[in-house]
C-alpha positions as CSV (number, residue, x, y, z in Angstrom):
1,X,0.0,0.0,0.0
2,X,1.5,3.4,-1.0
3,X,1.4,5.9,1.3
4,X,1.3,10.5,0.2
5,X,3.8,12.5,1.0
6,X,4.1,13.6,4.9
7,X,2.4,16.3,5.7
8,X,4.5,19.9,6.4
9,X,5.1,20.3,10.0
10,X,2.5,23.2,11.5
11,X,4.5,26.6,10.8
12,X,6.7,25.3,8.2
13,X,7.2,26.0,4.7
14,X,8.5,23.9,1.7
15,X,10.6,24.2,-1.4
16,X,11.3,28.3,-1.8
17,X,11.3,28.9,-5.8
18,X,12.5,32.2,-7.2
19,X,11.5,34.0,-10.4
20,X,12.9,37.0,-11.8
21,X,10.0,39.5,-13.0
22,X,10.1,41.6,-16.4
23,X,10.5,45.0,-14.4
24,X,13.8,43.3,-12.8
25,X,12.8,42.5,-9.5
26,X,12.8,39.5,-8.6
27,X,9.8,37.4,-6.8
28,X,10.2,34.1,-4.2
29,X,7.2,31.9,-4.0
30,X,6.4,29.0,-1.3
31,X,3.5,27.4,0.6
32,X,3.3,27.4,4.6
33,X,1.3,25.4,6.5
34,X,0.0,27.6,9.0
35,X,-1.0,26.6,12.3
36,X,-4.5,26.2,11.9
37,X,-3.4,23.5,9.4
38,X,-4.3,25.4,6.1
39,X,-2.0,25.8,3.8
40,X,-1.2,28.9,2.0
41,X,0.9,30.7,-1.2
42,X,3.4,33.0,0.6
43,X,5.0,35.8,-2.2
44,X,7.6,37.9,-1.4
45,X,9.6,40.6,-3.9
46,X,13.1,42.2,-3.9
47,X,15.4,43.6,-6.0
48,X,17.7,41.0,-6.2
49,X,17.2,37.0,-5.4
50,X,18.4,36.5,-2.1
51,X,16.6,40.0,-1.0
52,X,13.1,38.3,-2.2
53,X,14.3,34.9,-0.5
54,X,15.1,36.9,2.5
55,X,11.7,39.1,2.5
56,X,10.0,35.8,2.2
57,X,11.3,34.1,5.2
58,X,10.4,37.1,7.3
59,X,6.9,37.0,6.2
60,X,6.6,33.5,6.6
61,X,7.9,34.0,10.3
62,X,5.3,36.4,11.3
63,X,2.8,34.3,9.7
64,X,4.0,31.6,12.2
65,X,3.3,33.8,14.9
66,X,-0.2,34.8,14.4
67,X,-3.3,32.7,13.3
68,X,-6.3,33.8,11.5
69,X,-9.6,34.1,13.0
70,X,-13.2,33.3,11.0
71,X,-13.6,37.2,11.6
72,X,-10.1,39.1,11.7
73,X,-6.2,38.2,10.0
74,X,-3.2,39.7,10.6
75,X,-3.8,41.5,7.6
76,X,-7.1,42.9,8.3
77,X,-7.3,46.4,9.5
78,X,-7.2,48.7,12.5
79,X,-10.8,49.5,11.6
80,X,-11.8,46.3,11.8
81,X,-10.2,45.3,14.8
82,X,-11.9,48.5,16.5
83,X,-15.3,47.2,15.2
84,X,-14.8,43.9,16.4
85,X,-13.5,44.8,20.0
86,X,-15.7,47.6,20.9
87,X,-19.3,45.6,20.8
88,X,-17.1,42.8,22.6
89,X,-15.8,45.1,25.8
90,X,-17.7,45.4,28.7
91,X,-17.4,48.6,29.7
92,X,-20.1,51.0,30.3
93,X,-22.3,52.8,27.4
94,X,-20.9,56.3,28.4
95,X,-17.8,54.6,28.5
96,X,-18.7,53.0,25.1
97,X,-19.6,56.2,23.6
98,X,-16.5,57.9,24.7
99,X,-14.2,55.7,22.4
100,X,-16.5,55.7,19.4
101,X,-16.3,59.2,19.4
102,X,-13.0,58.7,19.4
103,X,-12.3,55.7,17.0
104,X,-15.1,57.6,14.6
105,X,-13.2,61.2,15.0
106,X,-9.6,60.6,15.1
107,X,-8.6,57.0,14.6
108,X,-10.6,56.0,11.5
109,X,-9.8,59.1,9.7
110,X,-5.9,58.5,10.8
111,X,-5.2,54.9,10.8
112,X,-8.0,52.7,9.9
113,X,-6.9,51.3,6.4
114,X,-3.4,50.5,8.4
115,X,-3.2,46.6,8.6
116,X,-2.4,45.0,11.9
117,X,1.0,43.6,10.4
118,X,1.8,47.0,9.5
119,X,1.4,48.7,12.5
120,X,4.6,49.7,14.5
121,X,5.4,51.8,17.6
122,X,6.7,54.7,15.4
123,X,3.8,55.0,13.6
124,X,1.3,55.0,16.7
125,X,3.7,57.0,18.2
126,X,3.6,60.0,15.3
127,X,-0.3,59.7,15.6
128,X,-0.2,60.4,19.2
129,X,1.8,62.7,19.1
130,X,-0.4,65.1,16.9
131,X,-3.1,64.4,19.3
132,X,-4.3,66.5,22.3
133,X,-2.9,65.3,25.2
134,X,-6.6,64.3,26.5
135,X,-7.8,62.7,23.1
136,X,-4.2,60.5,22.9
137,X,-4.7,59.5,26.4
138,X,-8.1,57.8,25.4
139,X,-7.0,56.7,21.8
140,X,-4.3,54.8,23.1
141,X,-6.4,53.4,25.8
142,X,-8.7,52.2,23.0
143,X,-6.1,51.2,20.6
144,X,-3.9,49.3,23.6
145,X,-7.0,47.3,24.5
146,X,-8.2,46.6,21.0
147,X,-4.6,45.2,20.0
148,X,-4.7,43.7,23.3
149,X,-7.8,41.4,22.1
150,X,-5.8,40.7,18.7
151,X,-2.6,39.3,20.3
152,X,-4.9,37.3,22.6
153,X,-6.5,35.9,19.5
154,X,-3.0,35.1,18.0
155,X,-3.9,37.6,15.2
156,X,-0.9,39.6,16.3
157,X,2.3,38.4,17.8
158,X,2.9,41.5,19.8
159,X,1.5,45.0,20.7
160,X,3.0,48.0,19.4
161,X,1.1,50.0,22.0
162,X,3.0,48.6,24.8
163,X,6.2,51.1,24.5
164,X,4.0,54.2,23.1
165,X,4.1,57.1,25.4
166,X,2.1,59.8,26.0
167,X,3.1,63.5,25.1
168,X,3.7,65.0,28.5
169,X,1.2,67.9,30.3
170,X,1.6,70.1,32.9
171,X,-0.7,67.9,35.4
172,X,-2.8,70.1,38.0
173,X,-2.4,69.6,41.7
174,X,-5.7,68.3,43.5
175,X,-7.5,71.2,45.2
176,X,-8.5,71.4,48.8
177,X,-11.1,74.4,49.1
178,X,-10.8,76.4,52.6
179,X,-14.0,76.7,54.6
180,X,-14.1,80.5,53.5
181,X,-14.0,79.5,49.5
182,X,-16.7,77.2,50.5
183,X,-18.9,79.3,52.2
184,X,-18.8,82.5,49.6
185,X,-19.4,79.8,47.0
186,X,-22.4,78.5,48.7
187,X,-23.5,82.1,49.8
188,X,-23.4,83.1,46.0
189,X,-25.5,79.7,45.3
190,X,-28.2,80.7,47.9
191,X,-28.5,84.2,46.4
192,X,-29.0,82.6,42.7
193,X,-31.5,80.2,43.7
194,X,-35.1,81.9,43.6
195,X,-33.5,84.8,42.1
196,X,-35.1,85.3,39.0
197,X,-38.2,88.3,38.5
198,X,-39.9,85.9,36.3
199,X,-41.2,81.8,35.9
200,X,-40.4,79.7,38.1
201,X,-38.2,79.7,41.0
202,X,-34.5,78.6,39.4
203,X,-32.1,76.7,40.9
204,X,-34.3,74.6,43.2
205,X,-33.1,71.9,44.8
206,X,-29.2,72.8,43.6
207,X,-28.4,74.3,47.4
208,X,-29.1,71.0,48.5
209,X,-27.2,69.2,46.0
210,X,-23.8,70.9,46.9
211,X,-24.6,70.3,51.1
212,X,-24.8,67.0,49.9
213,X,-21.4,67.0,48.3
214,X,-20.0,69.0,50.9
215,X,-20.9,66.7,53.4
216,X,-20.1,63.5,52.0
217,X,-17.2,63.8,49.2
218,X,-19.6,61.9,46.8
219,X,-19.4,62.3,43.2
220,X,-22.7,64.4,41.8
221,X,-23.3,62.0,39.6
222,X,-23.4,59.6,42.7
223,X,-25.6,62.6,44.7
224,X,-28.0,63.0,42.1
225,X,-29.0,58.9,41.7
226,X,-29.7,59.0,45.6
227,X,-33.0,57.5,46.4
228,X,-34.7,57.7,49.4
229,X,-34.6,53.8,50.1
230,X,-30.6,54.8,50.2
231,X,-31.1,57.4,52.9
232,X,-31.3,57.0,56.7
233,X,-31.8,60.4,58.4
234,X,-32.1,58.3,61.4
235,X,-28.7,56.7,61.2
236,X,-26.7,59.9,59.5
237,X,-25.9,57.1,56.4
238,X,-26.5,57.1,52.5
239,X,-25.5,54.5,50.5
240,X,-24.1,54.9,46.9
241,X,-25.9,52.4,45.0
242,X,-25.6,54.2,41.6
243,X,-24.8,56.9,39.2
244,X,-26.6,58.9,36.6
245,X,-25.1,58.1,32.9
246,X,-23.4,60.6,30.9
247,X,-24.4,59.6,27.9
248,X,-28.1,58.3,28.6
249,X,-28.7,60.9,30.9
250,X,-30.8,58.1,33.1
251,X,-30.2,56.3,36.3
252,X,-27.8,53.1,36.7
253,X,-28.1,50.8,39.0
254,X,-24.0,50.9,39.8
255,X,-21.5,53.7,40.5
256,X,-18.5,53.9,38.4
257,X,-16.3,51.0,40.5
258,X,-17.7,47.9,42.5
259,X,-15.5,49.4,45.4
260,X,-17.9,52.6,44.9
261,X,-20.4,50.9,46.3
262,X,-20.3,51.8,50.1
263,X,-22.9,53.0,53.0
264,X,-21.4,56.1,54.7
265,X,-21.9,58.5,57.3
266,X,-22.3,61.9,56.1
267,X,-21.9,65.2,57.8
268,X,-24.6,67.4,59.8
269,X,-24.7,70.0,56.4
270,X,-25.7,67.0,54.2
271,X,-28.4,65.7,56.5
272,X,-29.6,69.0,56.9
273,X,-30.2,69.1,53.2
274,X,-31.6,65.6,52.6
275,X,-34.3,66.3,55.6
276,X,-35.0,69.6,53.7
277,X,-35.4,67.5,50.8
278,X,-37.7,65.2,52.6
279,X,-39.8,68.3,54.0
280,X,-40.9,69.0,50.6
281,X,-44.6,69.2,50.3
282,X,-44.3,67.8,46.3
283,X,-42.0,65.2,48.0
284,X,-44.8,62.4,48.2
285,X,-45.6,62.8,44.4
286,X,-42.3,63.2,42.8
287,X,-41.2,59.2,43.6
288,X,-37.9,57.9,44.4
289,X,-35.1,60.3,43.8
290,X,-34.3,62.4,46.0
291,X,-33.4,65.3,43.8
292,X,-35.9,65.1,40.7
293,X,-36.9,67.8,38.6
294,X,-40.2,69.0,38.1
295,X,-41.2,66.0,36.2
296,X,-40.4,63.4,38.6
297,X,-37.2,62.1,36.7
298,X,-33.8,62.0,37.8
299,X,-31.7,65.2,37.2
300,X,-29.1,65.1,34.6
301,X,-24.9,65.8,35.4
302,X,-25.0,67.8,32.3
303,X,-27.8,70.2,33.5
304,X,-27.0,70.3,37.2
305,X,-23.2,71.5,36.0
306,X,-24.6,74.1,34.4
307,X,-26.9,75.4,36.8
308,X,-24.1,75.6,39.0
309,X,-21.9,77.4,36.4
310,X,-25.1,80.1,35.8
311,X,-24.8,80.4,39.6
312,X,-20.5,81.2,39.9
313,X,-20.9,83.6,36.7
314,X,-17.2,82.8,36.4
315,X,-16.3,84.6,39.9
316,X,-14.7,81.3,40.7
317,X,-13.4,77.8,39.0
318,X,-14.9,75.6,41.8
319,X,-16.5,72.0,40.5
320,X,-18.5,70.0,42.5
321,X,-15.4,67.5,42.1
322,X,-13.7,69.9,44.1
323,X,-15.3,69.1,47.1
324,X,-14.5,65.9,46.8
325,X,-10.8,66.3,46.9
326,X,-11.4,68.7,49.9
327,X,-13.1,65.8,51.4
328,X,-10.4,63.6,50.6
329,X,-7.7,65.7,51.9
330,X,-9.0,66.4,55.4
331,X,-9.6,62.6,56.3
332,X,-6.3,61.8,55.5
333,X,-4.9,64.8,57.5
334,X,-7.1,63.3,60.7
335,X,-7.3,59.4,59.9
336,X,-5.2,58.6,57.2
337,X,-4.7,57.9,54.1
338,X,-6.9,54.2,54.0
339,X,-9.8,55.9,55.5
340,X,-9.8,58.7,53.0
341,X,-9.4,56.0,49.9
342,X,-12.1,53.3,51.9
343,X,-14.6,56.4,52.7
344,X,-14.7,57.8,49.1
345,X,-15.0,54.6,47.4
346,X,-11.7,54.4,45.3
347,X,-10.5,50.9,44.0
348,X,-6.9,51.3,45.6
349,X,-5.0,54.4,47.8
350,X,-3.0,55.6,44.9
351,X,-6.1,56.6,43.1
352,X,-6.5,58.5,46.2
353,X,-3.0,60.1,46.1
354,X,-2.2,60.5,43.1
355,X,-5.7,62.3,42.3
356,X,-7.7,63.3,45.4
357,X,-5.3,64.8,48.2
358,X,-3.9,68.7,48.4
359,X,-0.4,69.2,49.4
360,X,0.3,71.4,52.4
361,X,1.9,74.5,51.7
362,X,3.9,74.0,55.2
363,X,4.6,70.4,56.2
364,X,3.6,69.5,59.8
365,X,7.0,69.6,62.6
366,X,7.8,65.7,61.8
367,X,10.8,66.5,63.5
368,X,10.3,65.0,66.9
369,X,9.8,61.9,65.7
370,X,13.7,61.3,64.3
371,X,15.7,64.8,66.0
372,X,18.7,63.4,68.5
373,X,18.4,65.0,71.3
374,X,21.9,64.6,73.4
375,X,23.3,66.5,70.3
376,X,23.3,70.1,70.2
377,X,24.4,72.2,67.4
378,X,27.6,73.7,67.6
């Protein structure tokens, strides 16, 4: 009984043949059996016969290293990728919608007809650094995770992303706010609130809002998906239980981390403004939130940040994020720096330094702690 010929080893080629072309060059020509078992016509050119031989090995290497997918190949492109990953990541929509934008505005436009076996650090690199320093951050998170996906895949053998950097910005120091900052800006919130001749009464609700943040170091998007099944005026606790959505402008039934999640005392200024809140004589026909609009619906980020902006009149640059970091700072001053990261919900304490605390201006007098005293100074 005769038997064919052995099969190629997986990631092997066969016989190399070379062919000189009319325009001089000269072409090399094999078949590779690729690791998913097919077998497939590898071409290479150069202008002379060992350059194509040469060109064709290398190609038949990186083929080795990658396999092709029933959706992507190493020589599908960026685009594609990017389609591919996003509706697989699990991220939030808001989050989602963030790097569309992106892919859509700057990445398409840029380098979506580049093939993943043509991308290289360089050229990521002189994309980003065109970029914004903001709009590189997130296109490099979004191409980093996408390629990410592809080398998991073995459509790539490595990730051009990894020794990208970023161009470099001035970065701003957290803000702590001093009780007087705090106080004018409130005082000049008050005097908005109500303070219109005409319509409605603006502003209602927003004093509360920022008594709330005062008092608890919450995020507003946090403040404004409070319920009233998360509040206990008896206790002096809310518990963060979930955010409003950028980008849906509804209610979520999660903040932005799983460590975010927390019950929490709050301050006497913030209970003050939830039992206002509770007071309310609409307060029985407006339903769960605890700060809706007139409608009964939860109050949008985008629309309370604005309110708040009509109310400063630029007289100030405070956020409401701003409190938060001032919140941040004066728990770590009295209790350290694992209450401060626990209390406000972060995911690990050098989110909370990095991000969240003020530096003194004068450092406290450490000095007793390592000072020798049988020495004097001469």
């Amino acid at each position: 009984m005769t038997r064919g010929r052995p099969a190629t080893a997986l990631g092997t080629y066969g016989e190399i043949n070379t062919t000189q072309l009319p325009t001089g060059m000269w072409q090399a020509e094999t078949r590779m059996r690729l690791q998913s078992g097919h077998r497939k016509r590898v071409r290479a050119r150069g202008k002379s016969r060992t350059a194509a031989i040469d060109a064709l090995k290398v190609k038949c290497r990186d083929l080795d290293a990658t396999t092709d997918t029933g959706t992507l190949t190493s020589t599908s492109t960026l685009t594609a990728l990017l389609t591919y990953w996003i509706d697989r990541h699990d991220v939030s929509e808001s989050s989602k919608m963030t790097y569309r934008r992106c892919i859509d505005l700057h990445i398409t436009p840029n380098l979506g007809d580049v093939r993943l076996n043509e991308l290289t650090t360089a050229g990521l690199q002189g994309f980003l650094d065109r970029l914004p320093h903001g709009t590189a951050k997130t296109a490099r998170a979004v191409i980093g995770c996408a390629v990410k996906e592809a080398t998991r895949l073995n459509v790539m053998a490595s990730s051009p992303v990894q020794n990208t950097r970023l161009p470099k910005v001035e970065k701003r120091e957290p803000r702590a706010l001093t009780d007087a900052e705090i106080t004018a800006y409130r005082t000049r919130l008050v005097q908005w609130c109500g303070g219109n001749q005409m319509g409605p009464k603006r502003g209602a609700g927003m004093v509360e809002i920022i008594d709330v943040c005062i008092g608890s170091g919450c995020r507003i998007g946090e403040v404004l998906a409070l319920r009233w099944c998360d509040v206990d005026l008896k206790a002096g606790t809310i518990t963060i239980a979930g955010t409003i959505d950028k980008a849906t402008g509804t209610r979520k039934d999660m903040p932005k981390t799983v460590k975010s999640r927390r019950t929490i005392p709050v301050a006497g200024i913030a209970l003050d403004a939830l039992q206002r809140q509770w007071d309310r004589p609409v307060r029985q026909f407006l339903g769960e939130p605890v700060f809706p609009t007139r409608t009964g619906t939860y109050m949008t980020v985008d629309n309370a940040e604005k309110r708040l902006r009509d109310a400063r009149d630029g007289e100030d640059d405070i956020t409401p994020h701003d409190f938060r970091k001032t919140v941040a700072t004066k728990i770590e001053r009295d209790h350290g720096m694992l209450a401060a990261s626990r209390y406000l919900g972060h995911s690990s304490t050098a989110v909370t330094e990095q991000a969240y605390l003020a530096r003194p201006e004068v450092m406290p007098d450490y000095t007793g702690s390592f000072a020798v005293k049988l020495l004097r100074a001469v």
